[in-house]
C-alpha positions in Angstrom: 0.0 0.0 0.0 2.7 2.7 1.1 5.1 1.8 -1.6 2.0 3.0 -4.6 1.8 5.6 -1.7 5.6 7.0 -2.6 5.1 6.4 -6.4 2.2 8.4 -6.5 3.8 11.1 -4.2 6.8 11.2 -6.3 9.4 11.6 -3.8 12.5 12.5 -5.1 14.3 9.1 -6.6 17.3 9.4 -3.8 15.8 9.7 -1.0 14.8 6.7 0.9 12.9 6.1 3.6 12.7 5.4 6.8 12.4 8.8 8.1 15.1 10.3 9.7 14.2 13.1 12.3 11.4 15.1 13.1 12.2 18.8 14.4 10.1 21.4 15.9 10.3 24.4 14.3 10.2 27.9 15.5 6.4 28.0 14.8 6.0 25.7 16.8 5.0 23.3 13.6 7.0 20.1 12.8 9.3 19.5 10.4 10.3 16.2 8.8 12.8 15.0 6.8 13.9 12.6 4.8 17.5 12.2 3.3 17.5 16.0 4.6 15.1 17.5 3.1 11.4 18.3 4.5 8.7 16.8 3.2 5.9 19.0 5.1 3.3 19.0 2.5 4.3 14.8 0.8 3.8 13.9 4.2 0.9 16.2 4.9 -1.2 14.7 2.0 0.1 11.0 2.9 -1.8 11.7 6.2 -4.6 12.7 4.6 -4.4 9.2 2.9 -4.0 6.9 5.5 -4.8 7.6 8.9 -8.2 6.0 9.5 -11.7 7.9 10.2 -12.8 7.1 14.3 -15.4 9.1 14.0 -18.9 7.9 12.7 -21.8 10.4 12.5 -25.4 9.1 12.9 -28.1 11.4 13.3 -31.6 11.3 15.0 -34.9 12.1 12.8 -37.3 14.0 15.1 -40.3 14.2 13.8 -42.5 16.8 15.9 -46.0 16.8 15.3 -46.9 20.2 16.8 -44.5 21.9 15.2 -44.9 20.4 11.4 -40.7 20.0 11.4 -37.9 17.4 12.2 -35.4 18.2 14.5 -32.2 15.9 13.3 -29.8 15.5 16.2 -25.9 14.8 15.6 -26.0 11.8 17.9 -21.8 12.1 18.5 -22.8 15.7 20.2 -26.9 15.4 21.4 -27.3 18.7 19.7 -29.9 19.7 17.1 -27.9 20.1 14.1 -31.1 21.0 11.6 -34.8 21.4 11.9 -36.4 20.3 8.9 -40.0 21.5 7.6 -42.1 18.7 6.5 -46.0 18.1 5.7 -48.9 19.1 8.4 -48.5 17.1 12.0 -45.8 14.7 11.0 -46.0 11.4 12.8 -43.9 8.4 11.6 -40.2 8.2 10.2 -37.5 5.6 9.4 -34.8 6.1 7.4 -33.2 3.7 4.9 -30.1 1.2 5.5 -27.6 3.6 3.8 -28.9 6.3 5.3 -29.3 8.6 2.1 -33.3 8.8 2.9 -35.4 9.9 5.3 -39.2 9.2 5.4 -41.6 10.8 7.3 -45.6 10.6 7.4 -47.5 13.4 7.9 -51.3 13.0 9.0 -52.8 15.6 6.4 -51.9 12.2 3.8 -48.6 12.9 2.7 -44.9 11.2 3.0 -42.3 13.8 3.0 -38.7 12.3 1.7 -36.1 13.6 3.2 -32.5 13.8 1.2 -29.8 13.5 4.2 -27.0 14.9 2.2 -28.4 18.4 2.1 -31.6 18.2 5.1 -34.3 19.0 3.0 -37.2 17.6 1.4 -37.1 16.2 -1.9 -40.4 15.0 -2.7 -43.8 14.6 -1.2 -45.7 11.2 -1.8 -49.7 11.4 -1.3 -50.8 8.6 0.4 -54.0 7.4 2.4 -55.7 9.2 5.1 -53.9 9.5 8.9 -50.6 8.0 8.0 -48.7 6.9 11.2 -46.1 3.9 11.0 -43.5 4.0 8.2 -41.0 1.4 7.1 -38.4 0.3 4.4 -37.0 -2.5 3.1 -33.9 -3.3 4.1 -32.3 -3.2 -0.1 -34.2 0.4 0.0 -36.6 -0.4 -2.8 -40.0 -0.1 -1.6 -41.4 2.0 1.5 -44.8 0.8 3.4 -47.3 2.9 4.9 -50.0 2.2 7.3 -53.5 4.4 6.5 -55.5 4.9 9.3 -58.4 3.7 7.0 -57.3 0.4 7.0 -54.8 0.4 4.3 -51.1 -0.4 4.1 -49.5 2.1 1.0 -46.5 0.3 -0.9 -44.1 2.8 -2.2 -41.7 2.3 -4.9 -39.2 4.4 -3.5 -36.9 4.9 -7.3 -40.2 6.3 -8.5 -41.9 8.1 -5.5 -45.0 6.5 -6.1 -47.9 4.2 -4.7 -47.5 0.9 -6.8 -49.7 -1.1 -4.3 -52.6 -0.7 -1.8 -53.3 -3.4 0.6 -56.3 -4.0 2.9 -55.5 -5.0 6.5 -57.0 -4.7 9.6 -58.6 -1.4 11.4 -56.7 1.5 12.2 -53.3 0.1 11.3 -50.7 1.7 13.0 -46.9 0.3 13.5 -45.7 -1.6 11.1 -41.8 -3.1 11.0 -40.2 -5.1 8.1 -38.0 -8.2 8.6 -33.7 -8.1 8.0 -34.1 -10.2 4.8 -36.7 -8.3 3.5 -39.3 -11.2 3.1 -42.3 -9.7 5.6 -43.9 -6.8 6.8 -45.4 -6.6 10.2 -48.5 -4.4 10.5 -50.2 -3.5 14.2 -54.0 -3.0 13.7 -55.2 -0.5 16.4 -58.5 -2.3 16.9 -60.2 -3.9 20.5 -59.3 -7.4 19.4 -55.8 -6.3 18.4 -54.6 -8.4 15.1 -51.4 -8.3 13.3 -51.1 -8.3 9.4 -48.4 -10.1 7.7 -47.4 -8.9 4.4 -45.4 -11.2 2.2 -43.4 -8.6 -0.1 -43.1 -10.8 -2.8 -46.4 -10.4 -3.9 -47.3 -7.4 -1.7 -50.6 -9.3 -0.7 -51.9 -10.5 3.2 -50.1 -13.3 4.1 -51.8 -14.1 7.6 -53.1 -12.6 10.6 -52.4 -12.8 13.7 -54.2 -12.2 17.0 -52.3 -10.1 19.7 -53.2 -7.8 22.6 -56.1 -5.3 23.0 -54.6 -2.1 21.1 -51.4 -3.0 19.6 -49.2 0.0 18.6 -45.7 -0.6 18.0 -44.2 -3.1 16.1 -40.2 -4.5 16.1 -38.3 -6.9 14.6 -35.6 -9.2 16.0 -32.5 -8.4 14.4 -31.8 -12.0 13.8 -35.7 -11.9 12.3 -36.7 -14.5 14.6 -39.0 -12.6 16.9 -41.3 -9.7 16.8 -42.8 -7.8 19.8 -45.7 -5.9 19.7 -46.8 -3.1 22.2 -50.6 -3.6 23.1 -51.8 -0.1 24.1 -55.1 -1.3 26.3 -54.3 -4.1 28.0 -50.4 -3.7 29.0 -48.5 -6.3 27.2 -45.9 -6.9 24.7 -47.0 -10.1 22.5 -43.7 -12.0 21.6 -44.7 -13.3 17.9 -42.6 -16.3 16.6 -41.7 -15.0 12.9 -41.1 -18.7 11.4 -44.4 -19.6 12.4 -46.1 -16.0 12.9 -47.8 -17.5 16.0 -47.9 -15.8 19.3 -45.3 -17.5 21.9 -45.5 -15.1 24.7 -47.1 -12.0 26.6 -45.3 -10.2 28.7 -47.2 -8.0 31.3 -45.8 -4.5 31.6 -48.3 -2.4 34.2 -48.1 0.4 31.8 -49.7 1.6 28.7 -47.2 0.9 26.1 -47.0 2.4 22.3 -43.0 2.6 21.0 -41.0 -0.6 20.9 -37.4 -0.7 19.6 -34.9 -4.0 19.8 -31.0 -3.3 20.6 -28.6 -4.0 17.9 -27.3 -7.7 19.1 -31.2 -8.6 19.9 -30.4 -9.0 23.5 -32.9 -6.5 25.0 -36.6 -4.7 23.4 -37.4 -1.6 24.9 -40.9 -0.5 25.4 -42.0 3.2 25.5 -45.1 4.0 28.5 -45.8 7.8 28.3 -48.5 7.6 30.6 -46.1 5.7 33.4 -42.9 7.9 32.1 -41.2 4.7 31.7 -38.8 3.0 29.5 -39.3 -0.4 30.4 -36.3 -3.3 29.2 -37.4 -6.4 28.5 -34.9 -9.7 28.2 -35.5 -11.6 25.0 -33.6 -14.8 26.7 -36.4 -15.1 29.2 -39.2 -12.3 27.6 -38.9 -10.7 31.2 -39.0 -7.0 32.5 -35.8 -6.6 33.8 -35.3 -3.1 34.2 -37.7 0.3 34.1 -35.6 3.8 32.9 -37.6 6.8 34.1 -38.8 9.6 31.8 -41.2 11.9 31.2 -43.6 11.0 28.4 -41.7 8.9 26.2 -43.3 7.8 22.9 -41.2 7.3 20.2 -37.4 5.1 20.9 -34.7 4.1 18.9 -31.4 2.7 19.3 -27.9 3.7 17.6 -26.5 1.6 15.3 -23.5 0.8 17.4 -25.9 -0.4 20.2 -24.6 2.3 22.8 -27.2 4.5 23.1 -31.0 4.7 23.7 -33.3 8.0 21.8 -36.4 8.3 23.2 -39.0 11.4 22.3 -40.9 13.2 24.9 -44.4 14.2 23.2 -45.0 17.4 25.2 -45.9 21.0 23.7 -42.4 21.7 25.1 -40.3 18.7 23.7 -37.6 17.0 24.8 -35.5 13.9 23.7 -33.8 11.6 26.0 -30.4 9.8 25.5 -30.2 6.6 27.4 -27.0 4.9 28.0 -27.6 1.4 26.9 -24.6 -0.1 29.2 -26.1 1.8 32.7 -29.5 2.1 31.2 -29.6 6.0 32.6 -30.6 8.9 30.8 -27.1 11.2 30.3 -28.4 13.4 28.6 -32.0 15.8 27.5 -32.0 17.4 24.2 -34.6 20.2 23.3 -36.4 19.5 20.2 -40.0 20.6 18.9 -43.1 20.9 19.5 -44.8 17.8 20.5 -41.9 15.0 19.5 -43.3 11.8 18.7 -40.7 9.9 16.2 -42.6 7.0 15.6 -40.3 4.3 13.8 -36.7 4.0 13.3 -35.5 7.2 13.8 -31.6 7.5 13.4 -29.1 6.5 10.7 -26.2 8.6 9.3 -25.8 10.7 6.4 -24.2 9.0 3.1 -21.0 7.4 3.4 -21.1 8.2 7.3 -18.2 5.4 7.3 -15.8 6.8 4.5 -12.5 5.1 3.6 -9.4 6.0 5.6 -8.1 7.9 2.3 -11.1 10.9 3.2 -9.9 11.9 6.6 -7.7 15.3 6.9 -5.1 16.4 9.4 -2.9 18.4 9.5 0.8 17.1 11.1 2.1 20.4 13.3 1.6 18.1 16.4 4.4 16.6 18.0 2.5 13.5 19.0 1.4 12.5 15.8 4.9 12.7 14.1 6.0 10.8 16.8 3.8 7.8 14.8 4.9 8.2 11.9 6.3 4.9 11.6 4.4 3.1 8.5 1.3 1.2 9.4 0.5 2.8 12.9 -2.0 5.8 13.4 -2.2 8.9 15.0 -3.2 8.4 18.8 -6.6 9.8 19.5 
C-alpha cells in the first residue's frame, strides 16, 4: 500500500525512507525530513491518505408533530444540528439502511422524503388518510405505509409513487419489516388487536395474527426470529414467533405501552409508557422486565446503530428527547427539540458514506505527538 503511496507522491528518486528526524520548528509546527530535506506538505497529504476515520456520525430524525418539522440531532454531540420542515402534524419516520433517505408521514396524507445529504425535502408522496407507522425495506426499494383507514401504501421508493394498496385490519398503525426483507409486520389499532403479515413478494396479506387489545408498536428481532408488539389497552408486549407467525409469549408490563425498539445484538426490546414515564427493558432470553428507565412522556425510541445508546422522544408542547445509555440504562443526557416530538419508527441512521475510507480523513501534522507515529502502518493516537 505505502510503496503505490511513494510512487504516486513522487518523492525524489534518492531519497529513501525510513524517516530520519522530526524537528520542531520555531512556529511551533514540525518539520520532517527525509535524506535531509522536509517533506511537510508529501507527508501532509500522505496523512490525509491513510490515517483511518474514528469518528462515525449518525443522526436522529425527530419528527414533531406540533411543530410540522424534524429536529435531526448529531447523535456524537446530542445537539440539534437542523430542523427540517415537512408536511402538516408529522408522525412516523424511518430512514433507509444507507442512510441517504429519510421518510416521514405526515397525518394531512402525505410522506415527506427527506435527502440527508443536504436536510431537506425532496419530494412529497400522497398517500392514504392518517398516516402513522413507516417502514423500508432493508435493499431500500419499496417504502410501506400504514393508513389509518385500514390500508397499508407500498411505495416504490426509485419512483416516488404508490405501486400497491393493501387491505389490513382497522386502524393500522406500527408496522416493521424483517432483516431479509421477506415480511412486513403491520399493528392493527383495533379492540381485538390483530397483526397483518405482508409477504413482499407479492405485496398481498399473508396471515393474521391475534395479539393484545390495542397493539401499537411493532419491532423486529435483528436476527428476524421474533417480533414484539406493544398492546396499548391491556399492557402487554405479545412476543410473535416470525417462522411460524404465532404468538409465543405476553409479557405483562403495568403500563400503557406504544414505541417498541430492539437493541442491535437482539439481546434487550425496549418499550416506550408515556402515561407511566417509563422505559421499560425487557430480556429476550427469558421475555422478562428486567429493568424500568424513568422519563417523562416517552413515545417514540430508537437505538444507535453501534448499540450504545438509547433516543427516546418526549411528546409534550415543550419537547424534549432523552439519551439513554444502553450499558447503565440512565438517561445522560435531555435534548430540546420541537413541538410535540413523537418519532414513531426508526428514527436514526447517518448521512451518506457516514463510514468513509481511511483515504477521506484530513489532518494536519504540526503536532508533535502525531509525528512521533509516523512509523508506517500505525495511526495517530486519538
Amino acid at each position: 500500500m505505502f510503496q503505490i503511496l511513494l510512487g504516486i507522491l513522487k518523492f525524489p528518486p534518492k531519497l529513501s525512507w525510513p524517516i530520519t528526524g522530526a524537528n520542531t520548528s520555531d512556529s511551533g509546527g514540525v518539520t520532517i525530513s527525509v535524506g535531509g530535506q522536509a517533506l511537510w506538505p508529501t507527508l501532509t497529504l500522505a496523512l490525509m491518505l491513510i490515517l483511518p476515520v474514528t469518528a462515525n456520525a449518525q443522526y436522529a430524525y425527530i419528527t414533531n408533530n406540533g411543530g410540522n418539522t424534524v429536529s435531526v440531532i448529531d447523535t456524537l454531540t446530542n445537539k440539534v444540528s437542523a430542523t427540517i420542515p415537512v408536511g402538516s402534524r408529522p408522525f412516523g419516520v424511518t430512514a433507509t439502511a444507507d442512510a441517504a433517505k429519510v421518510y416521514v408521514t405526515n397525518q394531512e396524507g402525505t410522506v415527506s422524503v427527506i435527502d440527508t445529504a443536504t436536510n431537506t425535502v425532496a419530494a412529497t408522496i400522497r398517500v392514504g388518510s392518517h398516516p402513522y407507522g413507516v417502514a423500508v425495506t432493508p435493499n431500500g426499494a419499496k417504502l410501506y405505509v400504514t393508513n389509518q383507514e385500514g390500508t397499508v401504501s407500498v411505495i416504490d421508493t426509485a419512483a416516488n409513487r404508490i405501486i400497491r394498496t393493501i387491505p389490513v385490519g382497522n386502524r393500522p398503525y406500527g408496522v416493521a419489516v424483517t432483516p431479509d426483507g421477506r415480511k412486513v409486520y403491520v399493528a392493527n389499532d383495533e379492540f381485538f388487536g390483530s397483526v397483518s403479515v405482508i409477504d413482499t413478494a407479492t405485496d398481498s396479506l399473508a396471515a393474521t395474527i391475534t395479539v393484545g387489545s390495542l397493539p401499537i408498536g411493532v419491532a423486529v428481532t435483528p436476527d428476524g426470529t421474533s417480533v414484539y408488539v406493544a398492546n396499548e389497552y391491556d399492557d402487554t408486549v405479545s412476543v410473535i414467533n416470525a417462522s411460524e407467525d404465532k404468538v409465543t409469549a405476553t409479557i405483562p408490563l403495568n403500563s400503557v405501552p406504544l414505541g417498541v425498539a430492539v437493541s442491535q445484538d437482539g439481546a434487550k426490546v425496549f418499550v416506550t409508557s408515556p402515561h407511566s414515564g417509563t422505559v421499560s427493558v425487557i430480556d429476550t432470553a427469558s421475555n422478562i422486565v428486567v429493568g424500568t428507565i424513568r422519563g417523562s412522556f416517552p413515545f417514540g425510541v430508537a437505538v444507535t446503530p453501534d448499540g450504545s445508546k438509547i433516543y427516546a422522544a418526549h411528546q409534550e408542547s415543550a419537547g424534549t428527547v432523552s439519551v439513554i445509555d444502553t450499558a447503565s440504562e440512565t438517561v445522560v443526557a435531555t435534548i430540546p427539540a420541537g413541538d410535540s416530538p413523537v418519532a414513531f419508527g426508526k428514527f436514526i441512521g447517518g448521512p451518506p458514506n457516514s463510514s468513509p475510507p481511511a483515504a477521506t480523513r484530513h489532518l494536519p501534522i504540526d503536532q508533535p505527538q502525531i509525528a512521533d507515529r509516523m512509523t508506517l502502518g500505525i495511526p495517530a493516537a486519538q
